[in-house]
C-alpha positions, 0 to 999 in steps of 0.5 A: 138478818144482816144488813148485807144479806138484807140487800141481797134479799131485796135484789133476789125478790126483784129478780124473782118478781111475783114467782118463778113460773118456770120452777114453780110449773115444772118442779114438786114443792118436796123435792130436796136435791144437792148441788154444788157450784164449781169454777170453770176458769183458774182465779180468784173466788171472793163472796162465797162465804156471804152466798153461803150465809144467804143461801142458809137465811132461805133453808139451804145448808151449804159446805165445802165452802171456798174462804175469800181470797182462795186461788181455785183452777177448772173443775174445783168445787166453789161450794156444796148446797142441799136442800129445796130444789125450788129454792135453789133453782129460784136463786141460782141466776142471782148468787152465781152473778153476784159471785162471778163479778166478786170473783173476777174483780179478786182475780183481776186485782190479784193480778195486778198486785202482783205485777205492781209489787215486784217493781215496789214491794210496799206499793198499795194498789187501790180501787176508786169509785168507778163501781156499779150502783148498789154493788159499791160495798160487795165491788169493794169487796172483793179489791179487798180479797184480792189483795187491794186497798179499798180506798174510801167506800162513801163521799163521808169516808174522807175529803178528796178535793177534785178538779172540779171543786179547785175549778169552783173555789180557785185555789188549792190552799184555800180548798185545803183550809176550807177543807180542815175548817169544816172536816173532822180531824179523823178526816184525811184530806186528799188533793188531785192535781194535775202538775208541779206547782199545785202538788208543791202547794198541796203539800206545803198546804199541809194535805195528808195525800196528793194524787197525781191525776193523769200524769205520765211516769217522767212527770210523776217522777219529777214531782217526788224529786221536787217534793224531796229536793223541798224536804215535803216527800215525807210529809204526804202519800203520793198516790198515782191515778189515771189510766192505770191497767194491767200493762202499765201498773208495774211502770208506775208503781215503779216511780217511788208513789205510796199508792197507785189507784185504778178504776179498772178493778172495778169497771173493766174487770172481767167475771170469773167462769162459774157454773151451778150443778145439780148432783 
């Protein structure tokens, strides 16, 4: 078994504990139904695919399954299952939960993409880390479907030196030297700042990408002026983070950055509207 399914296994078994009394009581170990999950609000559907393949590791078979990515309106089917009535009723809770937040972080990015591309048609729009514990992989994800960029998964995908690590070592070309000391060469090292001077000297320091944490849209826009003017702009990727949501993104991805960044993907993003019947 995959290790994806593996995970899910083991997060099915703890929501089901020793049994599902309730099923178990009321319905007959032989009864074989069919059922299908259906979309009750317009979006985005990501994960249906990997339900699909947890559903046949437990003897369900599925069909007119919904690819990553597709848009769907009210009323459309997700995807259709048969099989043990016990079995589907036991996972019913787990895969629709699952599912409606992959779903509703598709369609959130979706949206979001959108409104970023047409004021800069080769913007990338990326997660953060802000994900729940445990979902990291399957929130990422579902960025991913919705036309993100997943940014980095785990703290070894890549060096991203913070304001906590500047305020320990006090310097961001001494963090930036460490950094290329100790890290791979496949390593991409990256440097949150928060004003003028330390973008400069990040990029003279020869950072691969500067993020610009928390800074309003004029200050963002005379940095890149200033990285220009020194003849530094190409030689990093700006990325934009802090506080970006749907009703801003398009003014900063308007500033010229290569990359704007955005933990509301993933920890303000809504679920999308799910319901399992039983045909």
């Amino acid at each position: 078994m995959r290790k994806d399914l593996k995970d899910l296994t083991q997060m099915l078994n703890q929501d089901i504990g020793f049994e599902d009394i309730t099923t178990r009581a009321l319905i007959d170990a032989d009864l074989q139904i069919k059922a299908r999950i259906i979309s009750k609000q317009e979006g985005v559907i990501a994960g249906a695919e990997l339900l699909s393949s947890l559903l046949e590791e437990f003897g369900i078979a599925t069909g007119n399954i919904k690819a990553d990515g597709t848009h769907v309106k009210p009323d459309e089917t997700i995807l259709d299952m048969e099989g043990e009535a016990r079995t589907i009723l036991t996972m019913e809770r787990t895969i629709l939960n699952l599912l409606m937040r992959m779903s509703g972080i598709a369609t959130a990015t979706s949206q979001m993409v959108q409104k970023a591309r047409e004021r800069n048609p080769d913007i990338r729009v990326a997660a953060t880390r802000k994900t729940t514990p445990g979902l990291q992989f399957w929130e990422k994800e579902a960025v991913r479907v919705g036309g993100g960029d997943t940014h980095r998964y785990r703290l070894d995908d890549a060096v991203l030196i913070k304001d906590n690590h500047l305020a320990l070592v006090g310097d961001v070309e001494l963090a930036i030297r460490k950094a290329r000391q100790y890290a791979s060469f496949t390593k991409k090292i990256e440097v949150e700042v928060e004003n003028l001077q330390d973008a400069i000297s990040a990029a003279e320091a020869g950072a691969d990408i500067i993020m610009l944490d928390n800074m309003p849209v004029d200050q963002i826009e005379r940095v890149l002026g200033v990285l220009i003017e020194n003849g530094l702009r190409d030689k990093v990727l700006i990325e934009i983070s802090g506080g970006i949501n749907p009703d801003n993104i398009a003014e900063y991805a308007g500033t010229g950055a290569d990359i704007v960044s955005s933990g509301y993907l993933t920890h303000s993003a809504g679920v999308l509207d799910l319901s399992l019947e039983i045909r």
